[in-house]
N, C-alpha and C positions, 0 to 999 in steps of 0.2 A: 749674221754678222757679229764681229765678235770686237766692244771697243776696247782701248788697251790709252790710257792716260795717264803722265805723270801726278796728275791733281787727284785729293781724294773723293769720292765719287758723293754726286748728286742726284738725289732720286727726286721724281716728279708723283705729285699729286691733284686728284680734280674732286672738288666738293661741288654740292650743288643746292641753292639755295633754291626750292620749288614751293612756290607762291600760289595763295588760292583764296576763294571768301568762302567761305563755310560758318554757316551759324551766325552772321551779323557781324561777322570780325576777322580781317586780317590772317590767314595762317600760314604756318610753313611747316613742313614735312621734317621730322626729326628722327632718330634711329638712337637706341641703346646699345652701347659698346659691347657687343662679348667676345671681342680678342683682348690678348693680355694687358695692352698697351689704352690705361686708361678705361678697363674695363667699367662697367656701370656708366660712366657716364654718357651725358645727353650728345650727339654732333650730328652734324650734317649729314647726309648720306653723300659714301666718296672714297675712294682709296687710292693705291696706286697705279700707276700707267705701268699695261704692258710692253716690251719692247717694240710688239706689232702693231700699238693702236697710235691713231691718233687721237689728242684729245676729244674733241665731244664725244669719240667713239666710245673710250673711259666714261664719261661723264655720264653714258645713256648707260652703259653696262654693270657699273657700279649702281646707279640709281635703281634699273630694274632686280638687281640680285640681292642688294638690302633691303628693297623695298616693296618689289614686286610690281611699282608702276615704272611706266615704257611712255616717253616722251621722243616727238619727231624732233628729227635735227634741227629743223628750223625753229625751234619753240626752245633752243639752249642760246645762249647771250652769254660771251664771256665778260665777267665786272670787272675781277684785277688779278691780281696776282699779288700771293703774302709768302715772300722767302727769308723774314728774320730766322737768321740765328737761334738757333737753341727754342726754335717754335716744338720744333719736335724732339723725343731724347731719345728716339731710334736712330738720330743722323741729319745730316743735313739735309732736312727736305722741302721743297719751294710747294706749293697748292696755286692751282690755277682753279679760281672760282667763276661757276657757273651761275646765271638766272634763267630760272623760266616758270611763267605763267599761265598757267589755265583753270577752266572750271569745272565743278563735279567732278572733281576726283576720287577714284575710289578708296577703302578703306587699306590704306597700306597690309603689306603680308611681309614679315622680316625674315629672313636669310643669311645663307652666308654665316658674316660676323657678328651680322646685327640681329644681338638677343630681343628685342623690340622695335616697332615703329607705329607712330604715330602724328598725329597734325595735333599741333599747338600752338597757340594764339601767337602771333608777334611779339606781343604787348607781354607775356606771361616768358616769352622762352629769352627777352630778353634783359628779363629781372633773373633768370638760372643762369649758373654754373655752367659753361658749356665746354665740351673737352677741347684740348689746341686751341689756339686762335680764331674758333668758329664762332665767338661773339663777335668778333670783328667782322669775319666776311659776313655772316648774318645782317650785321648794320650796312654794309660796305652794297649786299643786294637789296634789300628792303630801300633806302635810299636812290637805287638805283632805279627803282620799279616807281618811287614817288616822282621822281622825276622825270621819267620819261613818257607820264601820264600827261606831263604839261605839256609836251612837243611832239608826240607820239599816239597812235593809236592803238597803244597797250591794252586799253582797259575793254577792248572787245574781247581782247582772249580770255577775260574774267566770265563773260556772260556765253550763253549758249549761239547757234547761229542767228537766231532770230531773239531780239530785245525793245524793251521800250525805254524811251527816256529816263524814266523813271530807276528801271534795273540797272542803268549805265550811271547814273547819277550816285546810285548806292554804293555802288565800286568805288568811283572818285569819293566818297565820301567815308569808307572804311580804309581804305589806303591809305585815305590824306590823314586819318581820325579830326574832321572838323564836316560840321554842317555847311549845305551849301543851298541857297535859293534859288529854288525850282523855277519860277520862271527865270532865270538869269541865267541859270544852268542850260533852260532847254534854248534859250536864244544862241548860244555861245556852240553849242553842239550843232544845230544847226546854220550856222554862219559859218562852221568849219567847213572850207570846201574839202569833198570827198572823204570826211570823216564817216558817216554815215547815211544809208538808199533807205527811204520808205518802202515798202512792203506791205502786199496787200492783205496781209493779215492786221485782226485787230485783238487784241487781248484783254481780258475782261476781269479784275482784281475783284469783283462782288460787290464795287460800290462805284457809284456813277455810271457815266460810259464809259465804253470797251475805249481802252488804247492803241492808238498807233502803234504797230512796229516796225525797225529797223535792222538792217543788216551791217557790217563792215560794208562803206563805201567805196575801198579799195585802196585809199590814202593813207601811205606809210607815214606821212611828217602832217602835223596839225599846221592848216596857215589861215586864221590866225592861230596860235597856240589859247590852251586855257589853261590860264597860270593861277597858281597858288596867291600867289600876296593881292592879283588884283580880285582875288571869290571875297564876297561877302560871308 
């Protein structure tokens, strides 16, 4: 199909903001520029939309060809959309940004355009320089993912299928960057209906007894939620 418009043309873009805990801290997936525009520096893995795709299609296809890892559909979140003016100095280009969360991810493998990629701290990639407006979506999903920790049952796709209170506490607890009290934590978690099913496993950290684990419960929405301002 071939469009034909008196206005001058607007191209679309999908970044992707891919969250994880690695190492005790907060990361996100970052790629180094080696197309012309902006080369060397730090951004998102993301580009431009095909004619034929639709977005998350872009957003999975870009992500695996700079980066080498492959995310299921259901695990992309669109946060916003950033189309100021003059963000880009190829043209008018709008970016529809992506979120998605999981764990144990692998060691990125860079492609494509991207002369590098890497995981880097939240905390560290938001004190750099980042190409385009990718500090802003960067804060725009990281916000996005603290918050949907309070009402949501995000923070299992941090952990593997099976977890203990404890591993689930540490997520909320590197997200949030604030310490939270473990029995208060484990009351709230369990008074979440359908947040999380025990599990006849028991896991054994080398000191005391072996722990309980659990699984996702099944519950998409926290009722009650566990909020931030009321943790100690």
């Amino acid at each position: 199909m071939t469009y034909e418009s008196e206005y001058p043309p607007v191209y679309v873009t999908v970044d992707v903001v891919l969250l994880t805990v690695r190492d005790d801290a907060l990361q996100v997936l970052l790629v180094e520029r080696g197309a012309r525009e902006q080369r060397g520096s730090l951004a998102l893995p993301g580009g431009f939309v095909r004619q034929e795709e639709d977005l998350p299609d872009a957003a999975r296809r870009e992500l695996r060809e700079e980066t080498g890892v492959d995310v299921e559909p259901a695990h992309l979140e669109q946060v916003a959309t950033f189309g100021a003016p003059y963000r880009d100095s190829r043209g008018r280009v709008v970016s529809v940004a992506y979120l998605a969360a999981l764990p144990a991810l692998p060691v990125p493998v860079a492609g494509t355009d991207a002369a590098a990629a890497r995981w880097e701290p939240v905390s560290a990639a938001l004190d750099e320089p980042l190409a385009f407006d990718h500090h802003a979506i960067l804060e725009a999903g990281v916000d996005r993912a603290r918050s949907k920790l309070e009402y949501t049952a995000l923070a299992t796709t941090f952990v593997g299928p099976t977890f203990t209170v404890a591993e689930l506490r540490h997520v909320y607890e590197v997200v949030w960057g604030r310490s939270l009290d473990p029995g208060n934590f484990h009351r709230k978690v369990l008074g979440s209906e359908g947040f999380v099913r025990r599990t006849a496993e028991q896991r054994s950290s080398g000191r005391g007894r072996p722990a309980a684990t659990y699984e996702h419960g099944g519950a998409t929405l926290l009722h009650p939620p566990i909020l931030r301002r009321a943790a100690p």
